[in-house]
C-alpha positions in Angstrom: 3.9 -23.3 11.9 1.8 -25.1 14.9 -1.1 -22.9 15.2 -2.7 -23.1 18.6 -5.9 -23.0 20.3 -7.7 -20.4 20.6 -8.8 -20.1 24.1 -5.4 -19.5 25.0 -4.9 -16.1 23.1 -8.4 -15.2 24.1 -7.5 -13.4 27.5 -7.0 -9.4 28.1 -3.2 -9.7 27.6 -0.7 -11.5 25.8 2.4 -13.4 27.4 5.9 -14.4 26.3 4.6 -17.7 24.7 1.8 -16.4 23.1 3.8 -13.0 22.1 5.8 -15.4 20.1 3.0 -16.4 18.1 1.5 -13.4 17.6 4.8 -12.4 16.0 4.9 -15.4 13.5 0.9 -14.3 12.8 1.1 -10.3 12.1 4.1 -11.0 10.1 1.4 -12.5 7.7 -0.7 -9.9 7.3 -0.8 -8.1 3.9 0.1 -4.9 5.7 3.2 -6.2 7.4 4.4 -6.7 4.0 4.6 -3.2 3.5 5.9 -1.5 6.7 8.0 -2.0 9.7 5.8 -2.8 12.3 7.0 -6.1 13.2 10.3 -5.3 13.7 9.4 -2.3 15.7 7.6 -4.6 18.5 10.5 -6.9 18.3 12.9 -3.8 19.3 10.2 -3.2 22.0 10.1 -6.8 23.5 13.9 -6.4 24.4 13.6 -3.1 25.8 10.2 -3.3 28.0 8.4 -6.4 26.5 5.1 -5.3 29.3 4.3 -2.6 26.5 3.1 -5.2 24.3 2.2 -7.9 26.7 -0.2 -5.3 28.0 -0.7 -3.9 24.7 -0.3 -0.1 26.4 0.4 1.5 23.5 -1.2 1.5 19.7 1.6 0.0 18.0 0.9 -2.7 20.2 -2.9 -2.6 19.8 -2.2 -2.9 16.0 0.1 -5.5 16.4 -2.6 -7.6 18.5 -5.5 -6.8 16.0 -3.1 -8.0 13.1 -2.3 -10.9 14.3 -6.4 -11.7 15.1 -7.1 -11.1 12.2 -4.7 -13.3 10.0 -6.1 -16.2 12.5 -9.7 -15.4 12.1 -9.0 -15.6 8.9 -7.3 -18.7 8.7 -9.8 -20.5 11.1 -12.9 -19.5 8.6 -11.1 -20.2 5.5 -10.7 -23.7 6.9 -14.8 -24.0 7.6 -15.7 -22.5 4.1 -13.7 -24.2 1.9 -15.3 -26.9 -0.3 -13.5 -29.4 -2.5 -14.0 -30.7 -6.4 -13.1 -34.0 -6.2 -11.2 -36.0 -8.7 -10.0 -39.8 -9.5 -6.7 -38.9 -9.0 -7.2 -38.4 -5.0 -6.9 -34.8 -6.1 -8.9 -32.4 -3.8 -9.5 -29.1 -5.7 -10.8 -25.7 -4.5 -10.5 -22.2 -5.2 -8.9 -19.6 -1.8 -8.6 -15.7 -2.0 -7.0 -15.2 1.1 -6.2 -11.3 2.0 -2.7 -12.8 4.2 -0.2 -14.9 3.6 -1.9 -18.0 5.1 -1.9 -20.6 2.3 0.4 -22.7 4.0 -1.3 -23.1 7.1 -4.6 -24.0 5.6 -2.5 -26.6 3.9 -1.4 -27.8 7.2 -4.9 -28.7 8.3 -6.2 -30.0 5.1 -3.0 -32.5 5.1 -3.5 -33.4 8.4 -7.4 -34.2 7.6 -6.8 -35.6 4.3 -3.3 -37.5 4.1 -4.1 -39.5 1.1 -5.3 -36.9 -1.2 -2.8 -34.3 -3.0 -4.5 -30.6 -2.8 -5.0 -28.0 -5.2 -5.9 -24.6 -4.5 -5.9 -21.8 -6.6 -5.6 -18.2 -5.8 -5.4 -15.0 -7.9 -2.2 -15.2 -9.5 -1.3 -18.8 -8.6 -1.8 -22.5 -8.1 -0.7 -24.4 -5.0 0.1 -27.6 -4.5 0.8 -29.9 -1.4 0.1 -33.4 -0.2 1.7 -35.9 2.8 2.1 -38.4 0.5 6.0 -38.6 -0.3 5.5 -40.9 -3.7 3.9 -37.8 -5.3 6.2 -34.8 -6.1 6.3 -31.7 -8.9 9.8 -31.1 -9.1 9.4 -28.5 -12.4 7.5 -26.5 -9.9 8.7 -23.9 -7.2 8.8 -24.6 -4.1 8.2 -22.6 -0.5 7.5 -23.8 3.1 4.8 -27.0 2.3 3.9 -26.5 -1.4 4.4 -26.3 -4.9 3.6 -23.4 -6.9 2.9 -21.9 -10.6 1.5 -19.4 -12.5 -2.3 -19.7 -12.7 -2.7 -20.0 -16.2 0.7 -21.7 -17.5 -0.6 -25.4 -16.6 -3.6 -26.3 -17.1 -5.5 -28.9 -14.7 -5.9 -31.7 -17.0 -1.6 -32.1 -17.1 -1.7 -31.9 -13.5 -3.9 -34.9 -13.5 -1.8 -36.6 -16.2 1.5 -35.8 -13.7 -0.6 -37.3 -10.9 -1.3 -40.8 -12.9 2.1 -40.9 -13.8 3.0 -41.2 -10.0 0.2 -42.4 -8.4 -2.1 -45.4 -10.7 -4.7 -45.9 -8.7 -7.9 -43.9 -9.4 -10.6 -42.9 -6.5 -14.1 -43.6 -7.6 -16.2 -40.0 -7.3 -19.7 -40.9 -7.5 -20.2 -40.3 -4.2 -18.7 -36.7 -4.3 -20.7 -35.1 -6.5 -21.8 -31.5 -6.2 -25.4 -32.8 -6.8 -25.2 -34.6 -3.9 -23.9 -32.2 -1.8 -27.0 -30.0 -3.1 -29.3 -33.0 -2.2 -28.1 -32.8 1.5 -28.0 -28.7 1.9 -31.7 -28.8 0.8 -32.7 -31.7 2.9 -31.2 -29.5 5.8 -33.8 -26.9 5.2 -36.8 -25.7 7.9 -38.7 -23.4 6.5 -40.7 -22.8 9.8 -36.9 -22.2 11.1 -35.7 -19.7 8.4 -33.7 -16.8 10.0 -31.5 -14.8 7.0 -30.3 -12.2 9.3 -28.2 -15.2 10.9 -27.4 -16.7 8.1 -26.0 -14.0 6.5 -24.2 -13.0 9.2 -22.9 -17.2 9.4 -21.9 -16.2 5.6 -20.7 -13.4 4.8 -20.5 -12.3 1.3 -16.8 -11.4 1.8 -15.8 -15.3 2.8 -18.0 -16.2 0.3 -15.6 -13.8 -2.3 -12.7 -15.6 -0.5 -13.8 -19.2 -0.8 -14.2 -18.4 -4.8 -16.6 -20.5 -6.2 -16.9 -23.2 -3.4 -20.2 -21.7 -1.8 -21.7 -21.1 -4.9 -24.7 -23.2 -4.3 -24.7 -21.8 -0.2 -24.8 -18.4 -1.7 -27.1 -19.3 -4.5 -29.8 -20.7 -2.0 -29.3 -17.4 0.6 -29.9 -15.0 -2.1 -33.1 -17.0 -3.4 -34.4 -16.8 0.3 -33.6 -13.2 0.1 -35.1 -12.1 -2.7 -38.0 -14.4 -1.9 -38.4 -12.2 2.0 -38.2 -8.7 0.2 -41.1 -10.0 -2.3 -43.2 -10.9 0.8 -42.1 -7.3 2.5 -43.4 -5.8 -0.9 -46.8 -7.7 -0.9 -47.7 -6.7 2.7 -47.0 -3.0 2.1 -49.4 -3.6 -0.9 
């Protein structure tokens, strides 16, 4: 799926293009899964499509707030998520997403990272993709842009070993270690510039659930600061 600016969804109502896209978006929500909305507003676009342009009536209104919400999603997932990286130009990270978006975050991590083959694990599963067309997993299943398998049937070291098979050269990872990562984050720092109400509210504890343990050190850091404000609070009252 092309996923499209957002400016252009942003206005009071929706039109025939961006209808479309709204359709392809609620249709991933976790609750489409479960009822019939979606094919409800499709009977409605080819009676009196204005009713949901206009979104004049709740079952519109839901179907507009679904579809905002599988994109918000998507676009945040693809700011939060952080990479382990290994020699086998294998990026690794860990996604909970509520909606069936895993393919489109895969879309824009292809795009930004051709030469690398992805993991990302959720829940129940682990999902591979990559652009490159030497690399494949053919014992896997396969759905839209990526393999898939249970969680815990493969373990990551044979995925490696299946990568090296394929794909000899290695990618030197010094330069990609989490210490350095840490390094940077703290070098960021302004203590005279500290503000935790927006930076809790810039990460949320529930993308920091859905990013697994990418943000660990992010979260880590905000919690510290925390603590370390409700201390101060405590000594001032004193």
């Amino acid at each position: 799926m092309r996923l499209f600016n957002t400016s252009c969804i942003n206005g009071t109502n929706l039109t025939k293009k961006t209808t479309g896209y709204f359709i392809e978006l609620a249709s991933r929500h976790r609750k489409s899964q479960r009822d019939d909305l979606i094919p409800r507003v499709k009977k409605i676009l080819k009676e009196n499509p204005a009713v949901i342009h206009n979104k004049m009536t709740k079952l519109a209104k839901q179907f507009y707030l679904r579809g905002r919400e599988v994109m918000g999603e998507y676009h945040r997932l693809n700011a939060f998520v952080r990479f382990e990286v290994y020699p086998e130009y294998l990026l690794v990270s860990e996604v909970r997403p509520d909606h069936d978006v895993i393919d489109l975050i895969f879309n824009y991590f292809r795009r930004r990272y051709p030469d690398f083959i992805i993991l990302f694990y959720d829940v129940d599963y682990g999902n591979l993709s990559t652009r490159r067309c030497e690399i494949q997993f053919p014992n896997f299943k396969y759905k839209r842009n990526y393999w898939y398998f249970p969680r815990n049937s493969i373990p990551l070291l044979e995925i490696r070993k299946n990568i090296r098979m394929q794909l000899p050269d290695t990618l030197p990872v010094e330069d990609f270690t989490t210490q350095i990562w840490e390094r940077y984050y703290d070098s960021q720092y302004i203590k005279d510039r500290k503000n935790i109400k927006l930076a809790r509210k810039a990460l949320p504890k529930k993308m920091i659930k859905k990013a697994g343990g990418g943000l660990s050190y992010e979260a880590k850091r905000l919690d510290e600061e925390e603590k370390e404000r409700q201390k101060n609070s405590l000594l001032d009252f004193l």
